[in-house]
ZALO-711364 format. One record per residue (C-alpha): residue number from 1; x, y, z. Coordinates in steps of 0.5 Angstrom, whole numbers, plus 2048, in hexadecimal, padded with zeros to 3 digits. Layout:
<sites>
    n   c1   c2   c3
  NUM    X    Y    Z
...
</sites>
This chain:
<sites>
    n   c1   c2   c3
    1  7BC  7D3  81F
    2  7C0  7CC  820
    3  7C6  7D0  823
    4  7C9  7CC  828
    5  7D1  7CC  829
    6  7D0  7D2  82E
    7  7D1  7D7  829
    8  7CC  7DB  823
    9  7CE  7D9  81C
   10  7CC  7E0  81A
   11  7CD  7DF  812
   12  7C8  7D9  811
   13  7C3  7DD  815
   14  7BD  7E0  811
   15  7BC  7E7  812
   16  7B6  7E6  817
   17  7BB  7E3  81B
   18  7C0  7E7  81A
   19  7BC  7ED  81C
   20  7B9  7E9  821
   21  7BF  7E7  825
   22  7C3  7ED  825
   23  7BD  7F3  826
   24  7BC  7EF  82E
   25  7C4  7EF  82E
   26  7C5  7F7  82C
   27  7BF  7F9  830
   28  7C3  7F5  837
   29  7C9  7F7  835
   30  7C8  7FF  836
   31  7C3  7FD  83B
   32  7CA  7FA  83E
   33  7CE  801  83E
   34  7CA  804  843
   35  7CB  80B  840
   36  7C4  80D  83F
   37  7C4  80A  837
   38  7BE  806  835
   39  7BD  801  82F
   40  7B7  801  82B
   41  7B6  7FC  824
   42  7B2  7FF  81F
   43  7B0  7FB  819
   44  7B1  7FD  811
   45  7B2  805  812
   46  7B8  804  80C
   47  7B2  802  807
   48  7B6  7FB  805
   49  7B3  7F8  80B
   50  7B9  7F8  810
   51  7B8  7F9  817
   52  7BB  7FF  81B
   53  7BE  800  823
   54  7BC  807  825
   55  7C1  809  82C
   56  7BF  810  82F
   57  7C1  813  835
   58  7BD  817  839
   59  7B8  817  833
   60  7BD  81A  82D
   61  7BF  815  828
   62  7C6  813  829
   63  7C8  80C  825
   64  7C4  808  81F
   65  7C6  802  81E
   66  7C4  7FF  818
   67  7C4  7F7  816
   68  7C5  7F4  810
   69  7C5  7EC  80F
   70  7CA  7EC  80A
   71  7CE  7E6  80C
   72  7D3  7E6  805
   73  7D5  7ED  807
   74  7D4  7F2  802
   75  7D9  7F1  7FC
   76  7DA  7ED  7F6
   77  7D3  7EB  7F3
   78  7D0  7EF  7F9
   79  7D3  7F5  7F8
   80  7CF  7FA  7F4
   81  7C8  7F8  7F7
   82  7CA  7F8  7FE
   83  7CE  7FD  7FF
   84  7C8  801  7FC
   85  7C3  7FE  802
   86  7CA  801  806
   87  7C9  807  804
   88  7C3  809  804
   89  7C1  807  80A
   90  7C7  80B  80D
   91  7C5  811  80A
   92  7BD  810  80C
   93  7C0  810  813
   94  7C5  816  813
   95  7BE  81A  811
   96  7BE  818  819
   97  7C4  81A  81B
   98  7C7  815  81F
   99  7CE  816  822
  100  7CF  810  820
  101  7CE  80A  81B
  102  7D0  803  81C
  103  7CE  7FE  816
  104  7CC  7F6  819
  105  7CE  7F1  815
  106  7CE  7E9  816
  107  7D6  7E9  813
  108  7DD  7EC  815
  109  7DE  7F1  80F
  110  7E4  7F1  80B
  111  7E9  7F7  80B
  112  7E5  7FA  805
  113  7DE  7FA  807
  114  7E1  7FD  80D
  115  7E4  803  809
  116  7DE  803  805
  117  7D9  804  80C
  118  7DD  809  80E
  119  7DE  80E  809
  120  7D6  80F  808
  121  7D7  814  80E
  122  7D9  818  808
  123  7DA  81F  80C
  124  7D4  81E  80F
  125  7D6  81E  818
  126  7D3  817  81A
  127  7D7  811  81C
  128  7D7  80B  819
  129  7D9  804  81B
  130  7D7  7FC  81A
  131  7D5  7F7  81E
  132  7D7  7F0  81A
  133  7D8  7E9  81D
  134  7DD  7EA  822
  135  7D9  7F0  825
  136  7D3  7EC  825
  137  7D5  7E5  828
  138  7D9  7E9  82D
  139  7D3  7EE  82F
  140  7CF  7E7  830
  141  7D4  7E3  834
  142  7D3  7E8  83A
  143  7CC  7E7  83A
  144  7CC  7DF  83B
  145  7C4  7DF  83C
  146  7C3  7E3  835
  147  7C8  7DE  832
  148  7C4  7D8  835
  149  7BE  7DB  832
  150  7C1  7DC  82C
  151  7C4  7D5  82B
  152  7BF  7D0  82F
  153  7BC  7CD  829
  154  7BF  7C6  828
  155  7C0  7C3  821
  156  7BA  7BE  822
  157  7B9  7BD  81A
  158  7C0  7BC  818
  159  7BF  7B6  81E
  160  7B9  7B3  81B
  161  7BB  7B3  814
  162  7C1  7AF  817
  163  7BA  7AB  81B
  164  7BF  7AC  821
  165  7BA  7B1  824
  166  7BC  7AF  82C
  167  7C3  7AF  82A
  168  7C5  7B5  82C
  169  7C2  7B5  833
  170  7C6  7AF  835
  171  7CC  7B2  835
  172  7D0  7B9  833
  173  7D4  7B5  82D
  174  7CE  7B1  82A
  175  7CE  7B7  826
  176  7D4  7B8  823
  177  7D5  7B0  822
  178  7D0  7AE  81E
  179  7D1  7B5  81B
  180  7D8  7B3  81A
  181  7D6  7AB  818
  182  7D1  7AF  812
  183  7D7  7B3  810
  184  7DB  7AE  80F
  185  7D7  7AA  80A
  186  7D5  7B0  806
  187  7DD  7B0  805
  188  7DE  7AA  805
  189  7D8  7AA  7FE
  190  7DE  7AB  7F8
  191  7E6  7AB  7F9
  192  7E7  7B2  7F4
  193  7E1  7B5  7F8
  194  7E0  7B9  7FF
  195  7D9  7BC  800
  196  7D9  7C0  807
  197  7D1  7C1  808
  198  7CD  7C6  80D
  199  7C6  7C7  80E
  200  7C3  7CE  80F
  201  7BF  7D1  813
  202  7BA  7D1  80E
  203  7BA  7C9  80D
  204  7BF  7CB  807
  205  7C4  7C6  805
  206  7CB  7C9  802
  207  7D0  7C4  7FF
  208  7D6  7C6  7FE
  209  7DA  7C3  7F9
  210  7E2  7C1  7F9
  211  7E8  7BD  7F6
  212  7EB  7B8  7FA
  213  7F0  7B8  7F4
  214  7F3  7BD  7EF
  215  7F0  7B9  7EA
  216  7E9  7B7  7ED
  217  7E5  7BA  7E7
  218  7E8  7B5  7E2
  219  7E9  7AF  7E7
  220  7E1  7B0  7E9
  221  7DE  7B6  7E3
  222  7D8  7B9  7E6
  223  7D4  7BE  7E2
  224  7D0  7C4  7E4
  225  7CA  7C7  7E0
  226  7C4  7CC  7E1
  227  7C1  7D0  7DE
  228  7C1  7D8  7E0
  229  7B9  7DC  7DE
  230  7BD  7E4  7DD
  231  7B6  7E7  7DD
  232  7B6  7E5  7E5
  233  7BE  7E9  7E7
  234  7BD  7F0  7E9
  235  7C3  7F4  7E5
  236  7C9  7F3  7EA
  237  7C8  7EC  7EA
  238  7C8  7EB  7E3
  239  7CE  7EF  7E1
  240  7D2  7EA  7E7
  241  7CE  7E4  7E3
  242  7D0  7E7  7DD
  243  7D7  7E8  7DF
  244  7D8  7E1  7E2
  245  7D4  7DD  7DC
  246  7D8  7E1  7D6
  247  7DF  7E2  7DA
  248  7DE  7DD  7E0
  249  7E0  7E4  7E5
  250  7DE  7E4  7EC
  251  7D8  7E0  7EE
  252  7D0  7E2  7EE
  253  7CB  7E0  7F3
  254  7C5  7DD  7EF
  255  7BE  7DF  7F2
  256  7B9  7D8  7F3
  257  7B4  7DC  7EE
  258  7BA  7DD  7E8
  259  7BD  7D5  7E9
  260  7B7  7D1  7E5
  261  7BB  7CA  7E4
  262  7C1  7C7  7E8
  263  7C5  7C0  7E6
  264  7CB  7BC  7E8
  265  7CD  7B7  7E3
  266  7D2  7B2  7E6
  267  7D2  7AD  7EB
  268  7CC  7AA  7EF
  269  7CE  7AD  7F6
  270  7CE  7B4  7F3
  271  7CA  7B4  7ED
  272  7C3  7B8  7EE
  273  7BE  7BC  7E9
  274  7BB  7C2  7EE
  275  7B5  7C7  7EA
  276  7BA  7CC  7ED
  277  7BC  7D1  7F3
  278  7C0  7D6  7F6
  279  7C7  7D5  7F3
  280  7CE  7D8  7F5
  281  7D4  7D8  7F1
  282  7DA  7DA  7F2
  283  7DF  7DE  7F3
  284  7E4  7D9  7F3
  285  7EA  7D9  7F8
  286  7EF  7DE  7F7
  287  7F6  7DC  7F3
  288  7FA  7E2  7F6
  289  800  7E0  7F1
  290  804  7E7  7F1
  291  806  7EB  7EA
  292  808  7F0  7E8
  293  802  7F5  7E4
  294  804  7FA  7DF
  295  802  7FE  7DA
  296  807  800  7D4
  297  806  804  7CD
  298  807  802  7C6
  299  80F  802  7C6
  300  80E  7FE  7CC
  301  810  803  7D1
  302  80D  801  7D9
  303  809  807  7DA
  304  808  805  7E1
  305  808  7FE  7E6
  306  806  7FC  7ED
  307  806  7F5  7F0
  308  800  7F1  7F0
  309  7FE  7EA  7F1
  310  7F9  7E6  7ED
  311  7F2  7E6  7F0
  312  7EE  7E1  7EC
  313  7EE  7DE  7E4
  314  7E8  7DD  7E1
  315  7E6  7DA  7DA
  316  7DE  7DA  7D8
  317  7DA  7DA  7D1
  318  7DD  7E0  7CE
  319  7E3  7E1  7D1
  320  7E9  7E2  7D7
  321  7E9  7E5  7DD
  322  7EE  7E8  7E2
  323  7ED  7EA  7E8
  324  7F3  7EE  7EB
  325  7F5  7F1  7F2
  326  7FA  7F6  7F2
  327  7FC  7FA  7F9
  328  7F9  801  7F9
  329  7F2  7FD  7FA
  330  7F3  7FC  7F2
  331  7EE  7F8  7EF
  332  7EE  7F6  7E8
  333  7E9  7F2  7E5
  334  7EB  7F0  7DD
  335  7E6  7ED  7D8
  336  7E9  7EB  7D2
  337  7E4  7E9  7CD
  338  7E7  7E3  7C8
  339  7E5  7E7  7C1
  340  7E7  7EE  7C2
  341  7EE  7F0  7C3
  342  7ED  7F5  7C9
  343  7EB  7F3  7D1
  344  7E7  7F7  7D5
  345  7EA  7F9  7DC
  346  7E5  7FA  7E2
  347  7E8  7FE  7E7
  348  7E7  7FF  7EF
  349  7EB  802  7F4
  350  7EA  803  7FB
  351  7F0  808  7FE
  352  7EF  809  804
  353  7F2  806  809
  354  7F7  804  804
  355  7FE  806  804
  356  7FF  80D  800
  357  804  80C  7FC
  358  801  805  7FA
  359  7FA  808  7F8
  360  7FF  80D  7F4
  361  802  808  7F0
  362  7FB  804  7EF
  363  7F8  80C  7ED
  364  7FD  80C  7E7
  365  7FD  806  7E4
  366  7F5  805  7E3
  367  7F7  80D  7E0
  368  7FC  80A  7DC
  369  7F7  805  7D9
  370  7F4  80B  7D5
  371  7F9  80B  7D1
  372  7FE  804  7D1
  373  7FE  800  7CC
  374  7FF  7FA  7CF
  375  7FD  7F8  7D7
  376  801  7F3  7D9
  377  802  7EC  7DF
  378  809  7EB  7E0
  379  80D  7E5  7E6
  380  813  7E8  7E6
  381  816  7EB  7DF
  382  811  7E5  7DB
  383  80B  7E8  7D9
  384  806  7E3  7DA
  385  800  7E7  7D6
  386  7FE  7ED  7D3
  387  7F7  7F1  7D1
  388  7F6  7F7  7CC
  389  7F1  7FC  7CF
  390  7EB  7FD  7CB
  391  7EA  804  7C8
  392  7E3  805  7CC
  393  7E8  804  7D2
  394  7ED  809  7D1
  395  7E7  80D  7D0
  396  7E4  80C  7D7
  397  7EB  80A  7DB
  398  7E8  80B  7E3
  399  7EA  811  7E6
  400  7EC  812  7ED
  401  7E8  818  7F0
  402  7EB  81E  7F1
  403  7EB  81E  7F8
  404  7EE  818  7F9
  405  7F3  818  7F4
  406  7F6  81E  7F5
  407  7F6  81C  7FC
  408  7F9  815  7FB
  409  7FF  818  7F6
  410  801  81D  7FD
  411  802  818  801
  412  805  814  7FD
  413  80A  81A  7FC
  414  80B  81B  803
  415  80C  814  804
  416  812  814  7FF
  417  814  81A  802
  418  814  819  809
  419  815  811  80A
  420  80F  811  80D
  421  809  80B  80B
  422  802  80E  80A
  423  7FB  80B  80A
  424  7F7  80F  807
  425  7F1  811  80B
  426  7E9  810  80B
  427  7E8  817  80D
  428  7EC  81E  80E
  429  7EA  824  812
  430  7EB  82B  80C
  431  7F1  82D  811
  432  7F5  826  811
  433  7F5  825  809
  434  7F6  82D  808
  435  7FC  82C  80D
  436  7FE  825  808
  437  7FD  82A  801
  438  802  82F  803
  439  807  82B  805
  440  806  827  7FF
  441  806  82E  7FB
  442  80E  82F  7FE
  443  811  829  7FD
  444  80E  82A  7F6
  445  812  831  7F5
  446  80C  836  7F5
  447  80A  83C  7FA
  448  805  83B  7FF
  449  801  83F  805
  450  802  83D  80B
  451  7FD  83F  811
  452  801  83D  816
  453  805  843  814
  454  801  849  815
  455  806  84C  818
  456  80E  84D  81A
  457  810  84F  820
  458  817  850  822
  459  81A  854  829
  460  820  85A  827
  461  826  85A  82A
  462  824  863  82B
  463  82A  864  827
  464  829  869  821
  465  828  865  81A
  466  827  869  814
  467  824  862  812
  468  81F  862  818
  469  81E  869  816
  470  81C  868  80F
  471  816  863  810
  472  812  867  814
  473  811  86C  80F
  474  80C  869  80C
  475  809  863  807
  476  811  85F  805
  477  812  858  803
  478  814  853  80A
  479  819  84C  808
  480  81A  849  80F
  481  81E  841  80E
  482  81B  83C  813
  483  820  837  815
  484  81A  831  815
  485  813  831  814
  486  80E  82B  816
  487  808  829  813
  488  803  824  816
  489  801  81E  811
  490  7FD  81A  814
  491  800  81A  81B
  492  806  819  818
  493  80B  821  819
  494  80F  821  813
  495  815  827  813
  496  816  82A  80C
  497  81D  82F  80D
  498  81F  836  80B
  499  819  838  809
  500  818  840  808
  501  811  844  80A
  502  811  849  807
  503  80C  84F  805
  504  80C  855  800
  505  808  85A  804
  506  809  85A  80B
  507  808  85F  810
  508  80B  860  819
  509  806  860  81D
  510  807  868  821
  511  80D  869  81D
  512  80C  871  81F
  513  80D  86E  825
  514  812  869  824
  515  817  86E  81F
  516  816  873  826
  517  819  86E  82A
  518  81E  86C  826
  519  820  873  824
  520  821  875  82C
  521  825  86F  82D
  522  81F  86B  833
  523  81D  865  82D
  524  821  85F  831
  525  81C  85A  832
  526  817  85D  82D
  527  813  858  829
  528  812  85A  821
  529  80C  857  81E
  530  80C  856  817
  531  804  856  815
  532  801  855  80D
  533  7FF  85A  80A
  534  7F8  859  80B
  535  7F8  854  80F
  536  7FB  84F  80A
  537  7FF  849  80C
  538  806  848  80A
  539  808  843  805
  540  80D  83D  807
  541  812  83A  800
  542  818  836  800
  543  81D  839  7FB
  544  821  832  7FC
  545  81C  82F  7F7
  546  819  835  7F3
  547  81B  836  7EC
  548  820  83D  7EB
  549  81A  840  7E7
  550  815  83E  7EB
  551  811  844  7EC
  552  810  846  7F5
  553  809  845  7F5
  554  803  840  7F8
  555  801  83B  7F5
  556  7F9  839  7F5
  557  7F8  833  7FA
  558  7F2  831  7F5
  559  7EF  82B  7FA
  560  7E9  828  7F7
  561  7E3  82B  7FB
  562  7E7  82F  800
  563  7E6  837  800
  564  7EC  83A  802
  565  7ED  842  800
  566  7F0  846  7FA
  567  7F6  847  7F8
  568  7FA  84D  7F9
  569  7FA  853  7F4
  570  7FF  850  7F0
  571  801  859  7EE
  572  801  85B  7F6
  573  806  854  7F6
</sites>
């Protein structure tokens, strides 16, 4: 582990030393906290050979910590099998339930791989959280003896490679000069060419490649051919290296056993043959040239638009690639064959922790796919191409799940409507999204049943009412306007005014006793309650924003997954 500027380079580990540094340093850093937790590492319990850290307090399971030396992170080309492993391990663990899960790995993880985490709880009671980079490096730096550990190797073979053995123990720069002398020479080989160079932890020498100059590859061509054995990819990274090799999308991280032979034909400073390897390639740097995406129909009407930004642009043996990125967590993926007139479209979207209203307008226009004619890239008002949608993908254009889009089109109202920005949320308890439904349904026109209204209660004057008299003689209908109402939407309080409850059968609470007093004139300070008949709640609507025939009658909440009860007879209504 030739570590030795002070800090672990937790991405060039292999996994024994990844599990081997940071069980030591989990099992310290509870035995720190001095509140009765103890850390225990096991081996392998996921059935893919990771390593598990067990914390229990006063001998019941509290923590599972689960390592995962996933040094590229789980995206991209690593996306599929990864998370899988993530997966699973994650539910072999609740079998145990723990309070709480803390995925481990050598990376920071991006914003999505963060979402995606988070959302394996489903509605399951169980925290979650990741320990990355930062957290590790930040957790060793307070234990200095388990950093000096962990980092007190020197890099003795790259010293003798340079026969410069004793160098490094004269002086604290010999190192850094002579490593910065051979620097200097492998940069000095080309004029068009720079080759930044670093020795794993394994012995493994990485080159990585880069132009001095725009037109260094006709300055100085350099060729790179292999050969590829499909028998030996498993089927995630065939279809990467397919998608790459026809389309030149993305990038593909090649097994050693699939690579049989690898050359480069060019100058004699970097021309080698090679029986084969591990080989990386790709994705390339992101573009994030700003567009415009739309789809529009067959007279050439826009159907829906959303700004977007050009990820990455791809040519392979079959065809173009486009990968772009719309805000909304949109990720559109086309792949446009050379002899067929229709492109295919794959499609992610991560929507939480995205803006509500952005994610709505992704939604729409991958809906609108499955009919346009035409999905077009604009700068501007200049269309800079466009892709006809195969048939096959008008037939299986991607769908949202109900929850998800149901949820994301009320925010997106709400938002409009109250001028607020919504995030959308990774989890919502059944009171929060039922709370966000109702006040949707409102906005919409519609009637809805209010639980906050069981009943109305107000405060008689003692003054004899007729008016007063008639209610409580038995079931009759009671509109009262509240001058203001408030929802909670996700911490924010949205008023909605002039809002009318109402029900169709309501009865007094001891309305003989009520009538009694009202008639011998000793009602003053008496509190009327208005009570559903059988216990029903009254309904809330907005006359403002209700068509002249709609009918006074609650609408269903419908929410995907969540109970709630009937509705009223609409007959007894």
């Amino acid at each position: 582990m030739p570590r030795i500027t002070g800090q672990v380079d937790w991405q060039h580990l292999t996994q024994p030393e990844f599990d081997r540094i940071v069980g030591p340093l989990l099992v310290r850093f509870h035995d720190d906290r001095g509140d009765g937790s103890r850390a225990e590492a096991l081996d392998g319990r996921g059935g893919d050979g990771g390593c598990d850290v067990d914390v229990h307090v006063d001998g019941v399971l509290d923590i599972v910590y689960q390592l995962k030396f996933f040094p590229e992170g789980f995206s991209g080309g690593f996306r599929d099998t990864r998370r899988r492993q993530i997966t699973n391990s994650f539910n072999q663990a609740m079998k145990l339930s723990p309070r709480r899960w803390v995925l481990v790995v050598p990376r920071d993880p991006t914003p999505k791989e963060r979402s995606w985490v988070h959302r394996l709880a489903g509605k399951q009671e169980v925290e979650i959280a990741i320990w990355g980079q930062a957290k590790l490096d930040s957790e060793l730096a307070k234990r200095s003896d388990l950093l000096a550990w962990a980092t007190r190797e020197p890099l003795v073979d790259t010293l003798k490679v340079l026969h410069q053995e004793q160098a490094g123990l004269v002086r604290a720069s010999d190192l850094t000069e002579r490593l910065g002398a051979l620097r200097d020479q492998v940069s000095g080989r080309s004029a068009y060419w720079d080759v930044a160079f670093q020795v794993g932890r394994d012995g493994a020498i990485t080159e990585t490649l880069y132009g001095k100059t725009a037109d260094a590859h006709i300055k100085e061509p350099i060729r790179i051919s292999f050969h590829v054995d499909g028998a030996a990819l498993d089927a995630t990274t065939r279809t990467a290296w397919e998608r790459l090799n026809h389309y030149g999308a993305g990038g593909v991280d090649l097994p050693a056993d699939a690579v049989t032979r690898f050359e480069i034909d060019g100058p004699e400073w970097i021309a080698r043959t090679d029986e084969g390897g591990r080989l990386q390639i790709g994705p390339r740097p992101r573009l994030d040239e700003p567009v415009i995406l739309r789809t529009v129909d067959e007279e050439g009407f826009t159907l829906q638009s959303v700004r977007a930004v050009i990820a990455e642009v791809g040519v392979g043996s079959k065809g173009q690639s486009l990968s772009i990125s719309a805000p909304g967590g949109l990720e559109l993926l086309f792949l446009i064959d050379t002899n067929d007139p229709g492109c295919r479209a794959e499609v992610t979207q991560e929507v939480s922790g995205h803006n509500a209203s952005d994610v709505y307008a992704a939604m729409q226009l991958v809906e609108s796919m499955a009919t346009a004619a035409l999905v077009q890239v604009m700068r501007g008002s200049t269309p800079l191409m466009g892709v006809r949608p195969a048939p096959s993908q008008r037939e299986r254009a991607p769908v949202a799940p109900a929850y998800d889009r149901q949820l994301v089109e009320d925010l997106a109202i709400i938002a409009a409507y109250a001028s607020i920005p919504f995030d959308v949320p990774e989890r919502l308890t059944a009171h929060a999204r039922t709370e966000i439904r109702r006040l949707r349904l409102l906005l919409d026109g519609a009637v809805v049943i209010e639980p906050a209204f069981g009943t109305l209660t107000s405060t008689l004057s003692g003054e004899l009412s007729e008016e007063i008299l008639g209610l409580l003689g038995g079931p009759v209908a009671v509109a009262v306007t509240v001058e203001k109402l408030e929802y909670d939407v996700l911490g924010h309080h949205i008023p909605v005014r002039d809002v009318v409850i109402y029900s169709p059968r309501a009865v007094a609470q001891d309305g003989d006793a009520l009538g009694a007093a009202i008639t011998a004139g000793t009602s003053a300070g008496a509190s009327l309650v208005m009570r559903g008949v059988d216990g029903e709640s009254f309904w809330a609507y907005m006359p403002s924003r209700m068509n002249g025939d709609t009918p006074v009658f609650p609408t269903a909440l419908d929410i995907p997954g969540i109970d709630e009860p009937p509705l009223p007879n609409r007959t007894a209504a």
